[in-house]
N, C-alpha and C positions, 0 to 999 in steps of 0.2 A: 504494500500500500504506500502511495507514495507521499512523501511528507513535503506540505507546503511549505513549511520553515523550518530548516534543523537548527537545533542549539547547538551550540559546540559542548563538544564532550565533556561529562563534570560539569556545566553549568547551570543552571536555574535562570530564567526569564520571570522577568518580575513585570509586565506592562501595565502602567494602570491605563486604565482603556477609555476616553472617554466618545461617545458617539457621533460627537460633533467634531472629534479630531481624525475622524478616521479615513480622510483622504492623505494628511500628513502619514497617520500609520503609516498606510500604502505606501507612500513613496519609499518611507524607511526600509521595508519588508525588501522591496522590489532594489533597492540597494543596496541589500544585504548588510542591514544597521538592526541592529539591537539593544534594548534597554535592558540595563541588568539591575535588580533590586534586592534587598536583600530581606528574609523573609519580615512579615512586620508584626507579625504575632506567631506564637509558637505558647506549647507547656498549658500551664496555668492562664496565662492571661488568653489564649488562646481559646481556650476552655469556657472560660468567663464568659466569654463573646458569643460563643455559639449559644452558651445558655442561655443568655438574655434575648436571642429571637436577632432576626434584623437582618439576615444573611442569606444571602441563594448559596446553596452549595452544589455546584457539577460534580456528578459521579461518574465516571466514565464505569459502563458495566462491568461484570466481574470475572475471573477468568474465562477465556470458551478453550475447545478443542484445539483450533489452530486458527494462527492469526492468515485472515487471506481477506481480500478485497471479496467481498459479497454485492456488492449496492450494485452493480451491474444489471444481475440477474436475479436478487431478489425480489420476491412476491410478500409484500405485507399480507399479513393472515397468514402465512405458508411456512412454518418455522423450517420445511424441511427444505426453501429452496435458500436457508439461511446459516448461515455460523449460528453453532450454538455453545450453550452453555459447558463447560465441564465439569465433570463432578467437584474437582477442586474449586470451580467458580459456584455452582451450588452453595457448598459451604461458607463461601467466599462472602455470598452476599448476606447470611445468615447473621455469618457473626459479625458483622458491620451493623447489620439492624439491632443486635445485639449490645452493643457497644454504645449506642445511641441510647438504649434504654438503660442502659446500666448508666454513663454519662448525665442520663438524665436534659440529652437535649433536643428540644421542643422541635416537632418535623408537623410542618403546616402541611400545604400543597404538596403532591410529590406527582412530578409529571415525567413521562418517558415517552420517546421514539415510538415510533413503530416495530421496530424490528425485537423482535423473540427476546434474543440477547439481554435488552434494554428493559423492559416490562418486566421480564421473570424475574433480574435483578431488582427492579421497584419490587415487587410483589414479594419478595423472599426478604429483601431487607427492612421494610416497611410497611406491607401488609395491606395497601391501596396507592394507587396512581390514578394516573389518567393521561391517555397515548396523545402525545403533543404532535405534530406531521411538521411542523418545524423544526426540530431536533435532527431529523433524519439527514442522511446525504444526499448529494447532489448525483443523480445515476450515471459514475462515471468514476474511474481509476486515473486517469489521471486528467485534472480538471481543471477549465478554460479559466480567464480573469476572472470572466461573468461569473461563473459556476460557482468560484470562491465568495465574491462579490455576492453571491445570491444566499449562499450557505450564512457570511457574517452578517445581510442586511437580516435576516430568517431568525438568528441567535443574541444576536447584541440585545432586542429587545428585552429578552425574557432574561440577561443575566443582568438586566439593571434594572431591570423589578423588582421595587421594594416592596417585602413580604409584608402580610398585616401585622400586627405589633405580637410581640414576645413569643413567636415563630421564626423557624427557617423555613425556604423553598428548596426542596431536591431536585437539581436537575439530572435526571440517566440516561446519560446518551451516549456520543463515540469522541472517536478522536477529530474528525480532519472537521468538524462543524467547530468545534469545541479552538483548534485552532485556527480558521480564518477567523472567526471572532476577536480573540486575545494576542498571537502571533507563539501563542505555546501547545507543543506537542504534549498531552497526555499521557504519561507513561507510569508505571506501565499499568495496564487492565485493571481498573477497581479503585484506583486513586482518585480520592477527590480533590475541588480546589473552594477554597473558602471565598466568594466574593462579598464587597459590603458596597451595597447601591449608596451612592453620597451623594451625589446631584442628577437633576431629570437627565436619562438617557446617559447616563457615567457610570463607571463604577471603580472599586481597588482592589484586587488580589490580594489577600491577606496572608494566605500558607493555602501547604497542598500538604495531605495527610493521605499517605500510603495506607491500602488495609489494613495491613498489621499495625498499623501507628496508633490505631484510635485509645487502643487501652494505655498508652502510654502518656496521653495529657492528663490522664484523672493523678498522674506520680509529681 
């Protein structure tokens, strides 16, 4: 699958995004410029944050079988013309919802793609969704300006959606939406990233929490 912007190796991409910059973006991306930030919440206070509500959080879903571009030939409703889940992502997405509730932090909205992958992960870690058709990709491997363009104008909205008060919003979707949006690859399978909606149509990357990580903010 091909990656619209790689990081360089060892690094973290920090962009804060806002909606009205996002022709600047572009030009950055397309000159191969990158913003580096460093993360701005982590641990405890990290913790803090997500408790008190106020935050979308993107899931990228949780392990599947094998990583292959599907969006070509996938049939929404059709799990079988799709990647799916692994047992290890099963579990994967379990004990994140898991973690959540041990955590004790507050999951509003929790919306997902279309595709199998995406839903069973809401459904397994959280126990209701609702299939977003903006989340999903653009039907193609490797993909035009437009294409990218279509997928960030599709997504920016909904990660600068401020949840209603003392909730977070879950997003579960993929990767290459996830980065025309922000200009960061998702990795790997089942990571989230913490956004905080601050101004109409803006938002700021806070931390990105690997699945295994989640037990580790409550130490």
């Amino acid at each position: 699958m091909m990656r619209i912007a790689r990081q360089r190796p060892g690094a973290r991409v920090w962009p804060v995004v806002l909606f009205t910059s996002l022709m600047l973006w572009g030009s950055a991306m397309s000159a191969g410029q990158e913003t580096a930030f460093e993360d701005k919440l982590s641990g405890a206070r990290l913790l803090a944050t997500l408790k008190a509500g106020g935050n979308v959080i993107f899931l990228r879903h949780a392990a599947t079988e094998k990583d292959f571009a599907d969006q070509v030939k996938a049939v929404m409703g059709d799990c079988s013309t799709q990647r799916t889940l692994s047992e290890a992502g099963w579990q994967q997405a379990r004990a994140i919802g898991e973690a959540f509730d041990q955590l004790q932090i507050p999951v509003g909205n929790v919306y997902s793609s279309e595709y199998c992958r995406a839903w069973q992960t809401a459904d397994l870690a959280f126990g209701h969704y609702q299939k977003m058709p903006d989340l999903n990709f653009e039907p193609a491997e490797d993909y035009s300006d437009e294409q990218i363009a279509a997928m960030r104008a599709r997504m920016t909205p909904h990660l600068a959606a401020k949840p209603r008060d003392g909730v977070n919003t879950v997003l579960v979707g993929h990767d290459d939406p996830f980065e025309a949006a922000t200009g960061i690859y998702p990795e790997p399978m089942g990571v989230a990233f913490v956004l905080r909606p601050d101004r109409p149509g803006g938002f700021t990357i806070v931390a990105d929490v690997a699945a295994e990580e989640w037990a580790e903010l409550a130490r």
